[in-house]
C-alpha positions as CSV (number, residue, x, y, z in Angstrom):
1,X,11.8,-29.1,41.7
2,X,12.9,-26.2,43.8
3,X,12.8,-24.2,40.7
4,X,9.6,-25.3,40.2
5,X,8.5,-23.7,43.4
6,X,10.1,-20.5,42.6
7,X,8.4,-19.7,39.0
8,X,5.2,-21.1,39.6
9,X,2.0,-20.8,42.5
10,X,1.1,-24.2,44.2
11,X,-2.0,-24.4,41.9
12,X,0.1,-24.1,38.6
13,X,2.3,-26.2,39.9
14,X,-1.1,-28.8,40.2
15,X,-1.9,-27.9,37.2
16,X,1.4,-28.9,35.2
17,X,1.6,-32.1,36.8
18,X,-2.0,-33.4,35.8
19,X,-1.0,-32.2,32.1
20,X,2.0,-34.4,33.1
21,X,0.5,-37.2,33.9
22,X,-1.7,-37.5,31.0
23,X,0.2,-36.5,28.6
24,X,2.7,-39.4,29.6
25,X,-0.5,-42.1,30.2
26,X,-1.4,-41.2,26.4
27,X,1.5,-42.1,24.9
28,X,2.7,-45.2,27.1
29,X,-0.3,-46.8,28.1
30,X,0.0,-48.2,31.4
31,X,2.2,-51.9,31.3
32,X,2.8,-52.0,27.9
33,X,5.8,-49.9,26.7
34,X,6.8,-47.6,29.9
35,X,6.9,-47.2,34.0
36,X,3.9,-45.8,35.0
37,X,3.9,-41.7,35.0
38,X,3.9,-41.6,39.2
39,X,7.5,-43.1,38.5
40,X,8.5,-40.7,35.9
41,X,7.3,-37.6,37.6
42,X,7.5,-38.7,41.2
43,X,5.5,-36.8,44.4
44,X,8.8,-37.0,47.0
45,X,12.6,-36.6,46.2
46,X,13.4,-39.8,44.3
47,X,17.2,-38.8,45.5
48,X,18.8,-39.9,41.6
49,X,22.4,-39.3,41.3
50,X,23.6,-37.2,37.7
51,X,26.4,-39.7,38.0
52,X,24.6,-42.7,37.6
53,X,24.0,-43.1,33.8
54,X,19.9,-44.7,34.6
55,X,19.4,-41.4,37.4
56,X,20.8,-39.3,34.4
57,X,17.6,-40.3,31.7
58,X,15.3,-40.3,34.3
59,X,16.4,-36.2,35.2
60,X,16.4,-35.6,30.9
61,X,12.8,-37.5,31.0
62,X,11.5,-35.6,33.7
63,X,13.0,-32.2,32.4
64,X,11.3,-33.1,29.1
65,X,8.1,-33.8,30.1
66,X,7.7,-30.6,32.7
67,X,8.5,-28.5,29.3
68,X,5.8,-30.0,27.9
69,X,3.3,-30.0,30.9
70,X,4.3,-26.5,30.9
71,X,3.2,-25.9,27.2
72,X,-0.1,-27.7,28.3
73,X,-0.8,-26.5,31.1
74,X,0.0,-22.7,31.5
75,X,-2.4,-20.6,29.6
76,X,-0.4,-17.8,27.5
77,X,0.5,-14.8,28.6
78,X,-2.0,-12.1,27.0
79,X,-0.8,-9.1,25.6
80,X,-3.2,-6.1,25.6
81,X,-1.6,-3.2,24.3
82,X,-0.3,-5.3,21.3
83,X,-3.7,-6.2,21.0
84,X,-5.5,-2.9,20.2
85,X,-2.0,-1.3,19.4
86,X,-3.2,-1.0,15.5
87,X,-4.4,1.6,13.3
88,X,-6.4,1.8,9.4
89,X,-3.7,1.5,7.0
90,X,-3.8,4.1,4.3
91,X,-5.2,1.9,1.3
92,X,-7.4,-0.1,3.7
93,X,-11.0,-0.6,4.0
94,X,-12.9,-0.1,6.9
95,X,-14.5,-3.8,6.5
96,X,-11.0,-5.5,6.3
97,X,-9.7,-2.9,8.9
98,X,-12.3,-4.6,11.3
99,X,-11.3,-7.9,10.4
100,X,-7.5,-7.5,11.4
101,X,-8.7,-5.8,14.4
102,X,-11.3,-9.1,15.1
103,X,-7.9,-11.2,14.7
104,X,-5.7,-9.4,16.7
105,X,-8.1,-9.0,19.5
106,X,-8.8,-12.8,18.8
107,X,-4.8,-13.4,19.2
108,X,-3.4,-11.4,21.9
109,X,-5.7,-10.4,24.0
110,X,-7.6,-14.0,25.0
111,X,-10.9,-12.3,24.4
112,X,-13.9,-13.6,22.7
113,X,-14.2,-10.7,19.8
114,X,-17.8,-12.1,19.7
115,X,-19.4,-11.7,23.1
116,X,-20.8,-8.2,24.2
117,X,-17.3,-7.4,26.2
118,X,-15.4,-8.0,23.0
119,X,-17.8,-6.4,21.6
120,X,-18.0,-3.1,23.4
121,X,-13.8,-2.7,22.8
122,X,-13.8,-3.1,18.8
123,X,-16.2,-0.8,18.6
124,X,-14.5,1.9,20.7
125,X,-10.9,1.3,19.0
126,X,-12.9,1.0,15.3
127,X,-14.0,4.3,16.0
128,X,-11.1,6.0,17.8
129,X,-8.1,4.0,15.5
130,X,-9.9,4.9,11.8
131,X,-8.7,7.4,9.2
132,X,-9.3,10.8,10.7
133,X,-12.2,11.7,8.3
134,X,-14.2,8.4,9.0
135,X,-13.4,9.0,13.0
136,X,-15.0,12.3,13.0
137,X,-17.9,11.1,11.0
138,X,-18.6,8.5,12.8
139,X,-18.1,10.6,16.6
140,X,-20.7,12.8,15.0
141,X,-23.3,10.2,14.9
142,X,-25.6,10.5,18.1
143,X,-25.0,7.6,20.6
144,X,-22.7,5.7,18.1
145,X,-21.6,4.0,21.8
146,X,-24.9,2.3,21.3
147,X,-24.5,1.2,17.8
148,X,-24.1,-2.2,16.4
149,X,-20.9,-2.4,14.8
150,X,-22.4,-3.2,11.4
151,X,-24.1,0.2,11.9
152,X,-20.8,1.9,12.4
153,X,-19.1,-0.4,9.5
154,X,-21.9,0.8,6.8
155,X,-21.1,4.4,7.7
156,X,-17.6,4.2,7.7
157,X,-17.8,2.3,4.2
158,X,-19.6,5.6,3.0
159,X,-17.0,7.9,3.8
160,X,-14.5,5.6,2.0
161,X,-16.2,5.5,-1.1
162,X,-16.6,9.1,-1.2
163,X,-12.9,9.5,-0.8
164,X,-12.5,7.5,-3.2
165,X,-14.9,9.1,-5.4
166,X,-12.9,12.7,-4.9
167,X,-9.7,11.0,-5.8
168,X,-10.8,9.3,-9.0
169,X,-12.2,13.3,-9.8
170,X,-8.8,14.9,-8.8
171,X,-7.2,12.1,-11.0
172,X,-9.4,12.9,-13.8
173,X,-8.5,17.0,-13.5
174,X,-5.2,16.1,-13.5
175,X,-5.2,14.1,-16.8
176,X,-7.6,16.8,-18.7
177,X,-4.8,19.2,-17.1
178,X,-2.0,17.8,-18.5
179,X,-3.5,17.2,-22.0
180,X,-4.7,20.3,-22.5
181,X,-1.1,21.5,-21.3
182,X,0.1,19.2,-24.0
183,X,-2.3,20.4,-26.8
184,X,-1.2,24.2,-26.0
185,X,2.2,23.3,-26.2
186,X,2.0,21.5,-29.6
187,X,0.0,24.6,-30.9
188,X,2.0,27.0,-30.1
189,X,5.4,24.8,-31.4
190,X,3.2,24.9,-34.9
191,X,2.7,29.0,-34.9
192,X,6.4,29.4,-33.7
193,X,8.0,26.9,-36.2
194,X,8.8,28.3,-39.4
195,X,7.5,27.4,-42.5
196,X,9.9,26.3,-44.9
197,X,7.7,25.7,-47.4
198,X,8.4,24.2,-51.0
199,X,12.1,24.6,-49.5
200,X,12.0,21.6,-47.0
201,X,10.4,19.6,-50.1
202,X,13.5,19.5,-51.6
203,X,13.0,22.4,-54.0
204,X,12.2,26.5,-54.2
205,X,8.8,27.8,-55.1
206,X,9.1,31.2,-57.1
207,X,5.4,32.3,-56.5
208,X,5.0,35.5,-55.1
209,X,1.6,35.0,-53.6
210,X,1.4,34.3,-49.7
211,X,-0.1,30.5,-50.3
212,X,-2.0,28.9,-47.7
213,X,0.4,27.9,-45.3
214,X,0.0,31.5,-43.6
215,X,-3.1,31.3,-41.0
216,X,-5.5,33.2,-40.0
217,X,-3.9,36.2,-37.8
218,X,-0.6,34.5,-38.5
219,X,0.8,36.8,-41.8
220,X,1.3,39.6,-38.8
221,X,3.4,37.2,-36.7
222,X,5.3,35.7,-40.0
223,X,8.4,38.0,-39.3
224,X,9.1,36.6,-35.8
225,X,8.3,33.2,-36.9
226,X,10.8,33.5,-40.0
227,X,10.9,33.9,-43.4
228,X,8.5,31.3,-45.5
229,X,11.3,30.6,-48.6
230,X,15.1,30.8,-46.5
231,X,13.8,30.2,-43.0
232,X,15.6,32.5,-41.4
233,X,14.0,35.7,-39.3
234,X,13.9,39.3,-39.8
235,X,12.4,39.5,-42.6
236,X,9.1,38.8,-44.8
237,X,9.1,36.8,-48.1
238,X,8.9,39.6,-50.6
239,X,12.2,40.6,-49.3
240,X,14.1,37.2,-49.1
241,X,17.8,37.6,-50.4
242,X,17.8,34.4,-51.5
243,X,14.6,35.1,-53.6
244,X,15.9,38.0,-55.4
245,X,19.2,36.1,-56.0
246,X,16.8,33.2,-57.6
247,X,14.6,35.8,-59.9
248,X,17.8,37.7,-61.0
249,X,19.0,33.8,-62.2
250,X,15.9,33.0,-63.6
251,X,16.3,36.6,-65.9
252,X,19.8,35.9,-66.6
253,X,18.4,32.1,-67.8
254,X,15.8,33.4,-69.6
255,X,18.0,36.1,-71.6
256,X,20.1,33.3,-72.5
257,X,17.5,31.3,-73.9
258,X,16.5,33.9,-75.9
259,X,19.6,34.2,-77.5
């Protein structure tokens, strides 16, 4: 009991022993299964002995049902700095960033979120704990002190839908920008690329003419990209080795024939 006087004021004291006696009346009704609870938790030193094995349960019983008069009785310990100790998340709306704040408020700082006091302190910490750009909106708003805090919640939902609104268009730039970047890429693999021709069918063409696979503005270009019949570069078609090798055989074929 000593202890008793040392952690808690006369009142709480008062107060722990009423939750003591009714929690104990509640649960063993008076001459039914149980001493009554004046025995159990008794007003002057009941002088038991911790040696004597009866003294010793009525000490555990008393110890027990303190802790739980305790747990009754004492209101919790509020915590205000955990309570308003939060900030908007990045991905999080301003309407569910007002709900966690109604719950935290709810939970650690004992306050009604509801009546005007705990009404007046969500809507300073909405305004002063949101993202940066829906802060300054909303500090911009003439007497926003005197706002309801559905009126600050609509305006605040406006800015967030605009930022969302600018990052859907930045996605979409960045999409057409690497597409494009693609597209360019694949172009100029096709004007770079040489044209093999006939030869990557499996077989040499001994036309002369230029055929069709030159483009547009692309016959100037052909000696960079490479010759159309060997593939290799520095050189056009009408001069391919290879060619003149193949029309020298053809003659030579020919003569034979003719023999």
């Amino acid at each position: 009991m000593s202890i008793m006087s040392i952690l808690f004021t006369g009142e709480e004291r008062g107060m722990i022993k009423r939750a003591v006696m009714c929690k104990w009346e509640n649960s063993h009704p008076p001459g039914l299964n149980g001493p009554p609870a004046e025995e159990k938790y008794p007003n002057q030193d009941p002088h038991w002995d911790h040696q004597t094995g009866g003294h010793r349960d009525q000490m555990k019983d008393l110890r027990t049902i303190i802790i739980e008069g305790i747990r009754e009785a004492v209101p919790k310990a509020h915590n205000l700095n955990k309570a308003f100790k939060i900030r908007q998340e990045g991905t999080e709306t301003p309407s569910a960033f007002l709900e966690r704040f109604r719950e935290s408020v709810r939970k650690y700082s004992g306050l009604d979120p509801n009546d005007p006091i705990g009404q007046g302190l969500l809507k300073i910490h909405f305004v002063t704990k949101s993202w940066p750009d829906i802060h300054r909106k909303l500090h911009k708003i003439e007497d926003w002190n005197e706002k309801s805090l559905d009126e600050l919640l609509r305006e605040a939902q406006k800015v967030f839908v605009r930022r969302e609104d600018v990052k859907e268009k930045q996605k979409t730039k960045m999409m057409v920008a690497t597409v494009n970047e693609v597209v360019s890429k694949q172009g100029q693999a096709g004007i770079e690329e040489p044209r093999r021709g006939y030869q990557d069918a499996g077989f040499r063409g001994r036309g002369r003419g230029r055929g069709s696979q030159v483009r547009r503005g692309g016959y100037k270009n052909s000696q960079q990209a490479g010759c159309f019949n060997c593939g290799r570069r520095g050189h056009f078609i009408r001069d391919c080795p290879d060619r003149a090798q193949e029309d020298r055989t053809a003659n030579d074929m020919n003569y034979t024939d003719t023999e």
